[in-house]
N, C-alpha and C positions, 0 to 999 in steps of 0.2 A: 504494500500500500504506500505509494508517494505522499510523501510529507510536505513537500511544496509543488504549486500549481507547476511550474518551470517543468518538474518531472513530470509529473500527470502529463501534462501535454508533448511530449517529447517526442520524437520521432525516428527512425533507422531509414537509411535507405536501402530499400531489395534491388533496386535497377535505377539507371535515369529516368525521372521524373513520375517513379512511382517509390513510396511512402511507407510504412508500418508503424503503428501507435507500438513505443516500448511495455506502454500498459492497457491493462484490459480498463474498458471507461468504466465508469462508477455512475448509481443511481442517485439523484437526488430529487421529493417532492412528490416520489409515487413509491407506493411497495411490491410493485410489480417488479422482476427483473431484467427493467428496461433502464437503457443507458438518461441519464439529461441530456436533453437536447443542443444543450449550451459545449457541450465536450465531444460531440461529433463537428459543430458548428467551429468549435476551436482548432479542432486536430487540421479541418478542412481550410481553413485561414493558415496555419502555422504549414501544412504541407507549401501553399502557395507561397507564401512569401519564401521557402528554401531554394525557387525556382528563378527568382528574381535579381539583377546585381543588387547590391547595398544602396545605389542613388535614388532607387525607387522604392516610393511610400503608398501603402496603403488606401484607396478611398472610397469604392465604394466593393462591398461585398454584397450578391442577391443571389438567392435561390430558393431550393426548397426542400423541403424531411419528405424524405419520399418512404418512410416506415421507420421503424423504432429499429433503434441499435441493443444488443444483448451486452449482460456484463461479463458473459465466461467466453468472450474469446476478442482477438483484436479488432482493430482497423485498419483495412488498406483506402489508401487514397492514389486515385491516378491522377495526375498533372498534364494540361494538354497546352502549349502554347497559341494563343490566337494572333499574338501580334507581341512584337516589342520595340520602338522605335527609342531615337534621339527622349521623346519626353514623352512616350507612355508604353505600360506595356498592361496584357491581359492575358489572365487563365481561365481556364475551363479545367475545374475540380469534380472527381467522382467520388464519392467515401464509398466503402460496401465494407461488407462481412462473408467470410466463408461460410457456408451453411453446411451444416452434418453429412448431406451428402457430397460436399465437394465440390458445391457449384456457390457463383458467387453471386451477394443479393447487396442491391443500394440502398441506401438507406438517406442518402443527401447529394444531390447535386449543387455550385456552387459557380457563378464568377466572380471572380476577383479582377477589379481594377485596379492601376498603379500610376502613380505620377511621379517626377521628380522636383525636387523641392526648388519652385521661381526665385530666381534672384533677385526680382521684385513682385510687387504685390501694388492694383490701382486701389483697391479698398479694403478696408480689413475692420468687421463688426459683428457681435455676435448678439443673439436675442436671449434676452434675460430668463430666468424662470419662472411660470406663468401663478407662482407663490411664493411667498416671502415667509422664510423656513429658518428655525435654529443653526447657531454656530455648531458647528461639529463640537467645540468642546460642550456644549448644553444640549446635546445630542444624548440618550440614552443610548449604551450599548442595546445588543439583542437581549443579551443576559440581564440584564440589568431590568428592562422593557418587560421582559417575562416574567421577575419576581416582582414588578408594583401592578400588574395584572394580576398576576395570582393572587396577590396579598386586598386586592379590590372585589374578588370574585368573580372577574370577568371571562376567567378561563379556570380549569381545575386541572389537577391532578395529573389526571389522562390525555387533555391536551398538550400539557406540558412533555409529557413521555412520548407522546405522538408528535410534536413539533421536532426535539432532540433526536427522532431516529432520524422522520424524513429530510433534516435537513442539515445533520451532524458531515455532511462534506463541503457543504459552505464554509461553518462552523472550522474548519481545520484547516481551510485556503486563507480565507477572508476576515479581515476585521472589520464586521458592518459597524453602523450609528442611525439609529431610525428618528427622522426629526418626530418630533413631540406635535407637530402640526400633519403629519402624516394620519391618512387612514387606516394605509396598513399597520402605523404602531397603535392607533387605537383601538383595532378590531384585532388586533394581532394576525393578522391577512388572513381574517374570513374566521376565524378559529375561536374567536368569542362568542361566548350563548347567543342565545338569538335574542333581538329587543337592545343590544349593544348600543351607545349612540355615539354621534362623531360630531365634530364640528362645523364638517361640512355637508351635515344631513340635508341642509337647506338648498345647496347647489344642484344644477343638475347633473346629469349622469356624464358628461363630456367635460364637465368643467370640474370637476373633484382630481385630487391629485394625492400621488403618496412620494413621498422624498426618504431619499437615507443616504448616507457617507457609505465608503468602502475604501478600503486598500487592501495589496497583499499583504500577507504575513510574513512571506519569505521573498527576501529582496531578488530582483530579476535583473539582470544586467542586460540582457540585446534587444532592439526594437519588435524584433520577431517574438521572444516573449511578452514583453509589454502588449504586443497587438492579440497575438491568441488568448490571454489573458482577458480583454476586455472585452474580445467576442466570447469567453464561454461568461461572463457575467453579464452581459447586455442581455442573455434568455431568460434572465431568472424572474419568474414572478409574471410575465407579462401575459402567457395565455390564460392565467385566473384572476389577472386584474380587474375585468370587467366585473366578477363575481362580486372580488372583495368592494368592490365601491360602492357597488348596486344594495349591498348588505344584505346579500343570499350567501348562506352556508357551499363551501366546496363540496361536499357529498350531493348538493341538487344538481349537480351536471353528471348527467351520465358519460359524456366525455368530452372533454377539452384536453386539444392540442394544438402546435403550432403547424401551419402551411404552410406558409412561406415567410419570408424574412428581407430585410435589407438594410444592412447596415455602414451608413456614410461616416466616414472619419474627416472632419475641419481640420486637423492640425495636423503634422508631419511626424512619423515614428522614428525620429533620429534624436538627438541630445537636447534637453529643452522642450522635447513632442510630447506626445503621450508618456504618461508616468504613473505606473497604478502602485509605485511605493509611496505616492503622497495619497495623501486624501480626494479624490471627487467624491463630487454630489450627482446623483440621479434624480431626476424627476421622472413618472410613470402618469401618464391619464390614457383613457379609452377616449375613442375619434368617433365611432360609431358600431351600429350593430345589428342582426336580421339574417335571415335566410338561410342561419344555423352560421351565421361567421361572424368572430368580431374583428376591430380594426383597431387596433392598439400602439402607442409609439411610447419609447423611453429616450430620455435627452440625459447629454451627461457635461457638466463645465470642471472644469479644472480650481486648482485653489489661485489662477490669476482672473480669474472670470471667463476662460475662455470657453464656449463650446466646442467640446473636444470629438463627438460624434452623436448622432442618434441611431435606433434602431427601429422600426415597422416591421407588424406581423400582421398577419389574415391568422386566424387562429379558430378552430371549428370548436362550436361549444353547443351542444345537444342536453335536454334536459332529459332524467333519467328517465325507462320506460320500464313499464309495468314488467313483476315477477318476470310473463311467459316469453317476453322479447327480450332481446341481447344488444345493444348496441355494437356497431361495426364502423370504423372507419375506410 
């Protein structure tokens, strides 16, 4: 079991421009033994960028889960070059799995864009968060968040046992801070009794918003970790956000998961870029919702103000059905 994310997402190469996860992924958020989505979505970025010179950064990554990954065996990623010029270049990533009988199944496709970093810039501005949220240091830990819940009654015993299993690998990468203006620290994302209130019960469903700090735990030195770093934590929390805000319990969906994704990076992955050994802020709200999909984005600023990327999903979320039917995706 890897101790810091750098390892977790690590890779071997079998051939040029194909890939092997050194480890098997890990579940996080469900007890099924199904990988997170966030660490296929990682391995998938971090295979690409090994493909790339050093001048080129990151910017936009889109694709889609094309099935869930298992925890008992690796990932292979294929690497397909589309282009690489003077100032940009593109992949075309495949993840799969070997399957018991030998044949191999996808689980994610992916493109990756790259630019390299202008030596000038005509404008340069970034948009604020659409809340005004606690300093990280007046920021409750998770832990912290969980014991003045418990101690209020707004969660017991068993959610707390049920929180620490599902999501004890966050817990070992990450050092969250869930602002105190958030819904998710209110409700404790979704996991508080029902009848729970928030402060922004009055808002509607598109305008409510949950915040929290984050950094590594284990310091990352290359751009390449920094960046697959911030894609496996850009997944987390955002296909049951619609839930938690709506203030419906996570057991009333018979299933939600992610479809597709796209996630743009504002700054550059080189010295002074992305940096997830400091602290960012995340902001989450849902955009809309219907037709069994929701539409969800996460923004994330740096500690100079800057926006440093967001994330969009399309995320299938079905309400449960009766005993005699099964849901299916």
């Amino acid at each position: 079991m890897a101790a810091a994310i750098r390892d977790l997402l690590s890779l071997r190469e079998i051939s040029p421009m194909h890939f092997e996860s050194v480890c098997f992924p890990e579940k996080m958020g469900n007890t099924a033994d199904q990988a997170y989505g966030g660490y296929t979505l990682a391995i998938a970025v971090n295979a690409a960028l090994q493909t790339v010179p050093s001048k080129f950064h990151l910017y936009t990554a889109m694709g889609n889960f094309l099935g869930p990954a298992f925890v008992d065996r690796t990932l292979h990623c294929s690497v397909r070059s589309l282009r690489t010029t003077k100032t940009f270049a593109t992949r075309l990533i495949e993840v799969s799995q070997i399957r018991d009988d030998g044949q191999s199944r996808l689980c994610l496709f992916m493109t990756a864009d790259f630019h390299i970093q202008e030596p000038h810039t005509l404008l340069t501005y970034s948009r604020r968060p659409k809340a005004e949220v606690s300093h990280v240091q007046d920021s409750p830990t998770t832990e912290e968040n969980l014991n003045t819940l418990f101690e209020r009654g707004t969660i017991n015993e068993q959610d707390v046992r049920i929180h620490k299993k599902l999501f004890k690998l966050e817990e070992r990468l990450f050092e969250r801070r869930t602002c105190p203006e958030s819904i998710m620290t209110q409700n404790f994302a979704g996991a508080a009794r029902r009848g729970t209130t928030t402060t922004q019960d009055h808002l509607p469903l598109p305008d409510k918003t949950s915040a929290d700090y984050f950094r590594v735990k284990h310091h990352l030195e290359t751009p390449a970790e920094h960046m697959a770093a911030l894609a496996f934590v850009m997944d987390m929390g955002i296909s049951f956000l619609p839930l938690v805000h709506s203030g419906s319990s996570l057991t009333e969906a018979g299933v939600q998961s992610s479809l597709d994704f796209a996630i743009r990076v504002f700054i550059h992955g080189g010295e002074g870029g992305v940096d997830l050994n400091a602290w960012n802020l995340r902001e989450m709200s849902t955009v809309t919702g219907g037709e069994g999909r929701t539409y969800t984005e996460a923004r994330v600023w740096d500690e100079k103000g800057r926006m440093v990327c967001n994330m969009t999903q399309q995320c299938i979320l079905r309400p449960k059905l009766k005993v005699e039917e099964k849901a299916k995706i």
